[in-house]
C-alpha positions as MATLAB code, in Angstrom:
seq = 'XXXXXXXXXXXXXXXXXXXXXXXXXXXXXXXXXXXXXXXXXXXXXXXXXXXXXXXXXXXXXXXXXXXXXXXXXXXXXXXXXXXXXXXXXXXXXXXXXXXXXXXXXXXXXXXXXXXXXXXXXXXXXXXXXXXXXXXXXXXXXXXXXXXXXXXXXXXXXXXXXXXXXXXXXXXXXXXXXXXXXXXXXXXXXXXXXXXXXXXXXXXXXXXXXXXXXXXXXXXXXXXXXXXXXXXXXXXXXXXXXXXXXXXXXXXXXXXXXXXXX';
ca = [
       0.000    0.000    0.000;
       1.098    3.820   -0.763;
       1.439    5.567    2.231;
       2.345    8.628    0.396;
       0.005   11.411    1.233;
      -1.543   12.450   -2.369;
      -0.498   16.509   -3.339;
      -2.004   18.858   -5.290;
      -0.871   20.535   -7.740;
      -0.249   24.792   -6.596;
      -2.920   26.087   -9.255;
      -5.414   23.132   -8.283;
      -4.512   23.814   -4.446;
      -5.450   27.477   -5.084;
      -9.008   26.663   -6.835;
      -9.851   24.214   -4.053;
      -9.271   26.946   -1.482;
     -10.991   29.472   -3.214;
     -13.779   26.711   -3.373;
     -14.329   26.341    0.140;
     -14.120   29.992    0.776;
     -17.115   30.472   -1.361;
     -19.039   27.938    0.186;
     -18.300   29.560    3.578;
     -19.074   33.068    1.975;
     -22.625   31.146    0.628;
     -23.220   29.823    4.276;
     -23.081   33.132    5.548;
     -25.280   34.536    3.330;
     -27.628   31.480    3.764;
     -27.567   31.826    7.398;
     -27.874   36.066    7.824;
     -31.199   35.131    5.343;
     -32.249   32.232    7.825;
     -32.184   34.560   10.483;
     -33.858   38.085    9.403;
     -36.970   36.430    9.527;
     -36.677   36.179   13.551;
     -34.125   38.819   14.845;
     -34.550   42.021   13.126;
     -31.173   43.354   12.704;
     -29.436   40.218   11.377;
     -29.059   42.180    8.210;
     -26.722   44.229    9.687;
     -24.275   41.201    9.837;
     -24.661   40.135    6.141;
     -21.982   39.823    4.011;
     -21.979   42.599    1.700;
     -22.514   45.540    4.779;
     -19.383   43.974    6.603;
     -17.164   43.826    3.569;
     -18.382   47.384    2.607;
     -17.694   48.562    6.225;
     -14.229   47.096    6.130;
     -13.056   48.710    3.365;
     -14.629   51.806    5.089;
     -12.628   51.432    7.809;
      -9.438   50.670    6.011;
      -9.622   53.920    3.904;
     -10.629   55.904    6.402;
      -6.928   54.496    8.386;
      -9.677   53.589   11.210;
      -7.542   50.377   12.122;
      -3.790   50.610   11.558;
      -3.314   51.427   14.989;
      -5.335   48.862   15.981;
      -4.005   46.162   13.300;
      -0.738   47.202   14.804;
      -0.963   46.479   18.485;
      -2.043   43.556   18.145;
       0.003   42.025   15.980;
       2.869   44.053   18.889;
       1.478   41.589   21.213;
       1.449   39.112   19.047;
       5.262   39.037   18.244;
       5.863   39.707   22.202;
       3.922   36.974   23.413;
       5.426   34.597   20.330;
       9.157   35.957   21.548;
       8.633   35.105   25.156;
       7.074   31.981   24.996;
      10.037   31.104   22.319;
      12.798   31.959   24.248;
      11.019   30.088   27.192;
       9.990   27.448   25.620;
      12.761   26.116   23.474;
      15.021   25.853   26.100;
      12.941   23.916   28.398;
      11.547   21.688   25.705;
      15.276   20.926   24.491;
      16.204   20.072   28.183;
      13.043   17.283   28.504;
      14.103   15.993   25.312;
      17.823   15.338   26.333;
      16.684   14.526   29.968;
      14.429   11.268   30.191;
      14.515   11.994   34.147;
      13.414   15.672   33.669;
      10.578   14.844   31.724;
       9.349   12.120   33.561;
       9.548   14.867   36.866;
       7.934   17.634   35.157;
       5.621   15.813   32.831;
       2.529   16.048   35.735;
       3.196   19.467   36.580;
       3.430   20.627   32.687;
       0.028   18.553   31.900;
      -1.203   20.008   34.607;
      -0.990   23.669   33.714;
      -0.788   23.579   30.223;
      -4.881   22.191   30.745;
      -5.878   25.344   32.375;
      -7.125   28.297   30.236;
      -5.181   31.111   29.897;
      -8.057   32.943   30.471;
      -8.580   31.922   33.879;
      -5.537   33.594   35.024;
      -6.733   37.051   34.147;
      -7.605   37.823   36.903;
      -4.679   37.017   38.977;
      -2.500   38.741   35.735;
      -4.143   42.153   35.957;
      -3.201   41.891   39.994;
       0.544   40.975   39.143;
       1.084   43.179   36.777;
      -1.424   46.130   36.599;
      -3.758   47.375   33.783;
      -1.952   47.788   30.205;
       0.063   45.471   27.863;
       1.793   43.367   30.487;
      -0.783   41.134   31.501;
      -1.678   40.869   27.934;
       1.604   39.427   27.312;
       1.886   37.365   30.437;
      -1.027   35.317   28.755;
       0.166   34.877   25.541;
       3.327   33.712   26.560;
       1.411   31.496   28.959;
      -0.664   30.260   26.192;
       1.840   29.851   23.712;
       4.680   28.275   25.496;
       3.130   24.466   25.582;
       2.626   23.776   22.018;
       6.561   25.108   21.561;
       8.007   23.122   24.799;
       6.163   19.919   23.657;
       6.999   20.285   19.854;
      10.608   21.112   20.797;
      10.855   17.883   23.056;
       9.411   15.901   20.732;
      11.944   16.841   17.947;
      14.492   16.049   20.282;
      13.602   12.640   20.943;
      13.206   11.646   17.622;
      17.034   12.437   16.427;
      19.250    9.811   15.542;
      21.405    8.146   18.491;
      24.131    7.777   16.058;
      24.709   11.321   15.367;
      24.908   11.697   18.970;
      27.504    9.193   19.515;
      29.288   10.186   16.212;
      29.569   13.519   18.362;
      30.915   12.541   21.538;
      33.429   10.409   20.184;
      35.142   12.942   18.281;
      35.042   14.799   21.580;
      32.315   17.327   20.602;
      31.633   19.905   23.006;
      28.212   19.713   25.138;
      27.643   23.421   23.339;
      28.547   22.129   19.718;
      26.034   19.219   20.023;
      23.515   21.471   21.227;
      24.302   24.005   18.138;
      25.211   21.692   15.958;
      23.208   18.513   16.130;
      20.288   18.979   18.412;
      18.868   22.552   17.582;
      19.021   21.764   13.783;
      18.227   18.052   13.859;
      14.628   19.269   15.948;
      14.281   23.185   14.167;
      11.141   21.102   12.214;
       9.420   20.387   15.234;
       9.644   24.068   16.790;
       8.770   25.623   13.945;
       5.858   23.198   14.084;
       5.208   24.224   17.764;
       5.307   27.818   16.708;
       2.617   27.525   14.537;
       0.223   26.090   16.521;
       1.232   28.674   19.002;
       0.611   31.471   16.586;
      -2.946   30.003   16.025;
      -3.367   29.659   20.326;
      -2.417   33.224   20.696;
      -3.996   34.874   17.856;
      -7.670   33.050   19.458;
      -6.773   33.899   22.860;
      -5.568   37.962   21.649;
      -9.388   39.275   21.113;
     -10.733   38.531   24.986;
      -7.368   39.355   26.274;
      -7.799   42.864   24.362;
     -10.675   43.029   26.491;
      -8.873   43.467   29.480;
      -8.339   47.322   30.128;
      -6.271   48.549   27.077;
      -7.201   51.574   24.642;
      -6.357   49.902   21.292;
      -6.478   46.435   19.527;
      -8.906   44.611   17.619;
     -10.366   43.299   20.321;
     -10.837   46.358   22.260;
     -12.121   47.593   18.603;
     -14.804   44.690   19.167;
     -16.091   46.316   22.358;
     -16.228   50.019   20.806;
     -18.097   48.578   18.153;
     -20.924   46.794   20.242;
     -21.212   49.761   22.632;
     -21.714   52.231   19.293;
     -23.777   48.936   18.290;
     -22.080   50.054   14.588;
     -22.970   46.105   14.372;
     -21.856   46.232   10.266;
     -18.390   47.247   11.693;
     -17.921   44.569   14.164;
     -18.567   41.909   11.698;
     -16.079   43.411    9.234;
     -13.346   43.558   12.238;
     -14.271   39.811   12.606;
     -13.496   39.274    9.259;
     -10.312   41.440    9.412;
      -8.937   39.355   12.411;
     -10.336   35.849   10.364;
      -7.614   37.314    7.101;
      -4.614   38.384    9.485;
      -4.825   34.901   11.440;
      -4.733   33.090    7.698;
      -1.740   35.388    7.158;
      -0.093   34.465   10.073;
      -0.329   30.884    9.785;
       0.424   30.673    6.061;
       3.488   32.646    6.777;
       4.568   30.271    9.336;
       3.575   27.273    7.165;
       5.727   28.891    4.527;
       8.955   29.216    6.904;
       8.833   25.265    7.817;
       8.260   24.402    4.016;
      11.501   26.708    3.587;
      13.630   24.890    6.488;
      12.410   21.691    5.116;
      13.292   22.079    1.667;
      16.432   23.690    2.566;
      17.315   20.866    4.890;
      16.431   18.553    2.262;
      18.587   20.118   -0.413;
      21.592   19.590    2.049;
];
């Protein structure tokens, strides 16, 4: 049997995509119609007002500053939970013992929402962007420390050995052998990080700050300007796809230039 996974060509991948974002496009069409009949201001949420409001907004420069924050506390949160992260995660993957020790404790947090610690963030650290980043980080970290251990496990014993019999250095394994031999897996964790912490942004946006989409959300409901909420919910839909195609295309480019090697 072919185990291969079958592959699309790039034009056919393309028309398949556009496919099924027509069909969502068509179900929310189907289901703003579905609903005007009952709640009377459903039409405010159809397709063409948001899409005409977002372009409103984006040529009126209504949500640079915005766009810009949080994708700030984006990269923050991402940067912290990286350099975190990867260093722990390469430690449980070199250290059977260590992982077996902290394997309860990790489990045990990485299972609570980041949410839940608002609270006890805006205490620590005050009103502003540092609680927002506090959670991010917190959110994003597990994906990256498990990813990262997991890559480490899974390279060769014999390039370790190879290593410390020509007297390698514990610093020139780690640099050499181990970071590059498990760079697929953490860029793997970092993607699923990037889709954590973009889902976990809009509520933390919530949380006391002047700007960001999701404070953007709020202003919108209390102005109920309901046609503009939906197209900032469509805005944050397109900059999440950007994100994690962008990240998709950085492994594809570490794995076809590890390949070519």
């Amino acid at each position: 049997m072919n185990s291969k996974r079958k592959t699309f060509p790039i034009r056919q991948r393309l028309v398949l995509s556009i496919a099924g974002l027509l069909v969502l496009l068509l179900l929310w069409m189907v289901g703003v119609s579905m609903l005007k009949n009952n709640v009377a201001m459903a039409g405010m949420f159809a397709p063409g007002i948001a899409f005409s409001s977002l372009y409103t907004l984006i040529a009126d420069n209504q949500l640079t500053l915005h766009t810009l924050m949080s994708l700030k506390r984006v990269g923050v949160g991402l940067f912290w939970a990286l350099l975190c992260g990867v260093p722990i995660g390469l430690a449980i993957g070199l250290s059977r013992r260590l992982a077996t020790s902290t394997s309860g404790a990790f489990q045990f947090l990485r299972m609570i929402s980041p949410l839940s610690w608002m609270p006890i963030a805006v205490m620590l650290f005050g009103i502003g962007d540092a609680p927002i980043y506090f959670l991010l980080s917190f959110a994003a970290v597990w994906p990256i420390v498990l990813n990262t251990s997991a890559g480490v496990r899974q390279l060769d014993p014999k390039w370790l050995m190879l290593a410390h019999s020509l007297s390698a250095t514990r610093t020139e394994i780690l640099w050499r052998i181990v970071l590059p031999g498990s760079m697929s897996h953490i860029l793997t964790g970092l993607r699923l990080a990037i889709g954590i912490v973009w889902i976990i942004l809009v509520p933390c946006e919530m949380l006391g700050v002047s700007s960001g989409l999701g404070y953007f959300i709020l202003d919108t409901r209390d102005r109920m300007a309901y046609s503009e909420l939906m197209a900032v919910i469509v805005l944050i839909g397109m900059l999440g796809f950007m994100l994690d195609t962008l990240a998709q295309r950085l492994h594809r480019h570490w794995a076809r230039g590890r390949s070519t090697h």
